[in-house]
C-alpha positions in Angstrom: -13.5 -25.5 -127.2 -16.3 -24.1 -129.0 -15.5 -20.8 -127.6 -12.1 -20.8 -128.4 -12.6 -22.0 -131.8 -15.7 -18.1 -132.0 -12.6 -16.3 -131.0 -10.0 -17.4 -133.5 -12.9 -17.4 -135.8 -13.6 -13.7 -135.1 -10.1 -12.6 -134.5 -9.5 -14.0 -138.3 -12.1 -11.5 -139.5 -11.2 -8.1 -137.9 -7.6 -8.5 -138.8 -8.9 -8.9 -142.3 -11.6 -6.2 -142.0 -9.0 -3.8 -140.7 -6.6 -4.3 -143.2 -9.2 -4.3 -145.9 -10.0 -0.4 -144.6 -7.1 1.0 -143.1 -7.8 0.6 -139.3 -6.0 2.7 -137.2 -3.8 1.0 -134.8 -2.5 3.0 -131.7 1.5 2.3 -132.2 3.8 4.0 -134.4 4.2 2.9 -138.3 7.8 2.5 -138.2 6.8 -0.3 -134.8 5.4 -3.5 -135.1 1.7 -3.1 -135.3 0.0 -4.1 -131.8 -3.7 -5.2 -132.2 -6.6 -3.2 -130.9 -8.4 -4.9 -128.0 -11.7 -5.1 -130.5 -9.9 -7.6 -132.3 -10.4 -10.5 -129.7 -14.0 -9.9 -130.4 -15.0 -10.2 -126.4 -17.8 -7.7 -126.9 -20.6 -6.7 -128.8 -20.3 -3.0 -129.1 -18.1 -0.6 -130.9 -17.6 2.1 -127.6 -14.1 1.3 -126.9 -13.1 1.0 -130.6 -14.7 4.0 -131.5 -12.9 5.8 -128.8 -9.5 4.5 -129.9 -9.7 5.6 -133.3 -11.1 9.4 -131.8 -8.0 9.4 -129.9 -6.0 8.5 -133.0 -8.0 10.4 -135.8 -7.4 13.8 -133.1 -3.3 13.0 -132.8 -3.1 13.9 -136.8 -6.0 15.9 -137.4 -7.4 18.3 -134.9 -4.0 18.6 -132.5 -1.7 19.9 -135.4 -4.1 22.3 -136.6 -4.2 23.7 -133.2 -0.2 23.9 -132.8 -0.2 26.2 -136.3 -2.5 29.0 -134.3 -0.2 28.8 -131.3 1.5 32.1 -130.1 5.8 31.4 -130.4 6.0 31.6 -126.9 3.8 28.5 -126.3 6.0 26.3 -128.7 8.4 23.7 -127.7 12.3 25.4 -127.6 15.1 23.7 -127.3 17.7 26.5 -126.2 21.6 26.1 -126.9 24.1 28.7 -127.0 28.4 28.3 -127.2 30.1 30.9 -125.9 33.9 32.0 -125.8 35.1 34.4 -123.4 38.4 36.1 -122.6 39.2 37.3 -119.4 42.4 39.3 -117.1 40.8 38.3 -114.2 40.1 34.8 -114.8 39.5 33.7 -110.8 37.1 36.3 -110.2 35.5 35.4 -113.5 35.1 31.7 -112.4 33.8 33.1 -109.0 31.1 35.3 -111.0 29.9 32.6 -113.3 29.2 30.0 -110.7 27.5 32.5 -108.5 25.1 34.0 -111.5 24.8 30.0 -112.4 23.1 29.6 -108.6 21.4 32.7 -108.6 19.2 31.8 -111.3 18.4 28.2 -110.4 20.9 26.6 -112.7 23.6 24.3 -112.5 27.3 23.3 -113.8 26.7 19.7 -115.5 30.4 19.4 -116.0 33.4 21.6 -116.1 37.5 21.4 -116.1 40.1 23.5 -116.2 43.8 23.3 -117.5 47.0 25.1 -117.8 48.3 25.8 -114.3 50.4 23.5 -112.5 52.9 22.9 -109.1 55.8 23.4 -110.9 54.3 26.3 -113.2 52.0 28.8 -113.8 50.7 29.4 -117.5 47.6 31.4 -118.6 44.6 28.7 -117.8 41.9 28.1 -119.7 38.6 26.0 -118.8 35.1 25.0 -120.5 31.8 24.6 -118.9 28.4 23.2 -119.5 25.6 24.6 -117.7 21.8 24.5 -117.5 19.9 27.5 -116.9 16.2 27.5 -116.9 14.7 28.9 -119.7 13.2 31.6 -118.6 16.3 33.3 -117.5 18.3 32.4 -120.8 18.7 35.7 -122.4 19.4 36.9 -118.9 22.3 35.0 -117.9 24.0 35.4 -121.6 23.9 38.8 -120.7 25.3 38.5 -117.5 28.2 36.2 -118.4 29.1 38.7 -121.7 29.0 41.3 -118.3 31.9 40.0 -116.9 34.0 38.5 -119.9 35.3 39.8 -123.4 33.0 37.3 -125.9 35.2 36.6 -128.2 32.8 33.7 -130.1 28.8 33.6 -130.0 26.6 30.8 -131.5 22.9 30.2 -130.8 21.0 26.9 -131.7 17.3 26.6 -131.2 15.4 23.5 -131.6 11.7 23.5 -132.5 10.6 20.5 -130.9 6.9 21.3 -131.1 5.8 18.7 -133.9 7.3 16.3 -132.3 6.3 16.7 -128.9 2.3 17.0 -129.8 3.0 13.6 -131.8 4.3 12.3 -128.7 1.5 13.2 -126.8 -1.1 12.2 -129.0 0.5 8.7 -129.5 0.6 8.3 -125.6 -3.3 9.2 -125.1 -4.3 6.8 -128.3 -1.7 4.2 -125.6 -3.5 4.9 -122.8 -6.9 4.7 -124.6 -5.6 1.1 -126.0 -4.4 0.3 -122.2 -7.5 1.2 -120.7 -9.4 -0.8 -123.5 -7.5 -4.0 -122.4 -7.9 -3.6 -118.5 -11.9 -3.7 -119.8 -11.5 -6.5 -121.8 -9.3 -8.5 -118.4 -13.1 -7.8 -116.6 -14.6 -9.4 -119.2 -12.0 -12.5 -119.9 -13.3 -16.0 -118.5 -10.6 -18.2 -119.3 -6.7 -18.4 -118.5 -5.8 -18.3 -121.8 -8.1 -15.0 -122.7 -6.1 -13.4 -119.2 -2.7 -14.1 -120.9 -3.4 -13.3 -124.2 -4.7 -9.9 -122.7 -1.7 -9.5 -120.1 1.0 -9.9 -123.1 -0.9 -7.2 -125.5 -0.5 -5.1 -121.8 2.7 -5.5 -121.3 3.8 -4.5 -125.1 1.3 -1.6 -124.9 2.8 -0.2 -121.3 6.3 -1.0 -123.0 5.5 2.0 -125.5 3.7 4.2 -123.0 7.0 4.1 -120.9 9.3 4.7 -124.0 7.4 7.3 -125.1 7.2 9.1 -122.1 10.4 8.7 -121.1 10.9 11.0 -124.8 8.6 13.2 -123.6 10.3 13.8 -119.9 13.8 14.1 -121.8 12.7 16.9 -123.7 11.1 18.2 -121.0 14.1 18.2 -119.3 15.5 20.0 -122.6 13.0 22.3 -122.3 12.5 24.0 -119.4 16.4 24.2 -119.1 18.9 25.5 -121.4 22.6 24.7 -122.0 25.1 26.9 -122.2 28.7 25.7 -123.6 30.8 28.4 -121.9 35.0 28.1 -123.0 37.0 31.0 -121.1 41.1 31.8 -121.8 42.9 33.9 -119.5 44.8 36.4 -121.4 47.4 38.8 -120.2 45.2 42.0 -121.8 42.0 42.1 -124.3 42.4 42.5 -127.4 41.5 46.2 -129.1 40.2 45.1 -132.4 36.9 46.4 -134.0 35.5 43.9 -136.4 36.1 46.5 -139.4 39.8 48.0 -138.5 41.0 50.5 -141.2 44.9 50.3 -141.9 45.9 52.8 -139.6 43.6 50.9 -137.0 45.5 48.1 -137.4 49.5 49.5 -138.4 48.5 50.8 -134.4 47.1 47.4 -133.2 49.7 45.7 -134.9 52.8 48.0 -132.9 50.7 48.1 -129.6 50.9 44.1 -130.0 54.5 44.2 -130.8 55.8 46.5 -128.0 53.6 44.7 -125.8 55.4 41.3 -127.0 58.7 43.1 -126.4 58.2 43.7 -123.1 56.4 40.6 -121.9 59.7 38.9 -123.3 61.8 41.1 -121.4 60.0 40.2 -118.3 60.2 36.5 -118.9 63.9 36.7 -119.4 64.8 38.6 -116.5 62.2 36.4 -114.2 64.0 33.1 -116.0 67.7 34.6 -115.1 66.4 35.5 -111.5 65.0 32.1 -111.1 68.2 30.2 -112.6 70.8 31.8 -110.0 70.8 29.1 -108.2 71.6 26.9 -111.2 73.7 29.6 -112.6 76.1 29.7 -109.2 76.2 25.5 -109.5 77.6 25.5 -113.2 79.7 29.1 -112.2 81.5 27.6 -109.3 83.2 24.6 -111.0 84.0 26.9 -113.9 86.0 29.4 -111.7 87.7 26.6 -109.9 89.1 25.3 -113.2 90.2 28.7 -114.2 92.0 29.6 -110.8 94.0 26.3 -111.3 94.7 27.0 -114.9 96.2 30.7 -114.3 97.9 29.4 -111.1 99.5 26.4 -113.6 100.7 29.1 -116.0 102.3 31.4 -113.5 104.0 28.5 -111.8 105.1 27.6 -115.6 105.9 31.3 -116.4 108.2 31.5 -113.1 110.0 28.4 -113.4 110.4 29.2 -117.1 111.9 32.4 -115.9 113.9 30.9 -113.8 115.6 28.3 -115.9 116.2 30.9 -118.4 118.3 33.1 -116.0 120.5 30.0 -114.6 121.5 29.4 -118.3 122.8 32.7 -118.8 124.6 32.6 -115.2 
């Protein structure tokens, strides 16, 4: 009893000393503040304190000064780029893309493709997402603009760098907080000292996962790239400069035309071709019908005739 009543008594006064000075606590502001094993007051010295607020006082000092002197290629990227392609050949295209995809150690996250059908066959279009790693980035948008007409080319990068070292720094003054408490569990003689120190553990491993499983997602981010990729087949690639003078485009403009002309006259004599069949089923009735009517009107002409020439006998 006495004990317990020495620890209450001494957890009462650090909480008060460290809010009278600031103390640094090894959880994030915006968190609900999780108390430094010093707090319990379960040992005499200062080591494992002092070590905490190092690891703390180094996360926003020493760390970010060292990130502002770091070369760009040492940063934290996040790599995205949205690409729209036109292609004649859209089957070999789709062959090419997934074999440059495996070539450098990617892979197609999700993909579909529309605009063909059993019962017709239309210009198809599909969209891809792929992750490439980084390192090959500027290579593979080179390879896919190789064997497609880019029509559309965006490029979002994501400096993550901050963010990451925070993350980092955060998990060490964790750990450092962790390790303190697995001292402290040495140290504890009672029940009630064990499960006071196993529920500050399991809210201090709670963080370390969450914030490593932020750092592993951007990781992930990282060290590979996506690429949004949307291809069209077209019947032929379009001509047109970015600055087209007016003769450029009076020509563009009757090169489209004709073209449109003659497409159209393709498609109608490939839709009358196709219809025979329905043609001959609508024609047959039809001629039936007029056989009978022209029979019907000669046998009414004749027997007109006929009649006529009795009443003038």
């Amino acid at each position: 009893m006495k004990r317990t009543l020495i620890i209450i008594l001494t957890l009462a006064m650090a909480m008060m000393t460290l809010a009278g000075c600031g103390a640094t606590y090894a959880t994030d502001s915006a968190s609900n503040e999780t108390i430094s094993a010093a707090d319990f007051g379960w040992y005499d010295d200062y080591e494992v304190e002092d070590a905490i607020v190092e690891a703390t006082e180094s996360s926003s000092g020493s760390v970010y000064n060292d990130v502002d002197v770091e070369s760009a290629s040492s940063r934290k990227l996040i790599k995205n780029r949205t690409m729209d392609v036109q292609t004649v050949e859209y089957d070999q295209f789709i062959q090419d893309l997934k074999s440059y995809v495996s070539s450098y150690g990617g892979y197609i996250e999700s993909s579909s493709e529309s605009g063909n059908s059993y019962y017709s066959s239309s210009l198809r279009y599909a969209d891809f997402t792929i992750r490439i790693p980084a390192d090959y980035y500027d290579d593979f948008s080179e390879a896919v603009g190789n064997i497609a007409t880019v029509t559309y080319n965006y490029e979002y990068v994501n400096d993550v760098t901050s963010t990451y070292v925070d993350i980092e720094a955060r998990l060490t003054a964790l750990e450092t907080e962790r390790d303190s408490f697995l001292a402290l569990m040495e140290k504890a003689e009672t029940v009630e000292e064990i499960l006071q120190i196993q529920s500050y553990l399991t809210d201090v491993n709670y963080e370390i996962e969450s914030y490593q499983a932020r750092l592993n997602s951007y990781d992930d981010q990282i060290s590979y790239s996506t690429f949004y990729i949307y291809v069209s087949e077209v019947r032929r690639i379009s001509t047109e400069t970015s600055n087209p003078t007016v003769f450029e485009r009076i020509s563009s403009n009757l090169s489209d035309n004709f073209y449109d002309i003659g497409e159209g006259f393709k498609d109608a004599f490939v839709w009358i071709v196709s219809a025979i069949p329905y043609l001959v089923l609508v024609a047959v009735p039809i001629i039936i019908v007029v056989i009978i009517v022209r029979v019907a009107v000669k046998k009414g002409k004749k027997k007109k005739a006929v009649n006529s020439q009795e009443n003038n006998d």
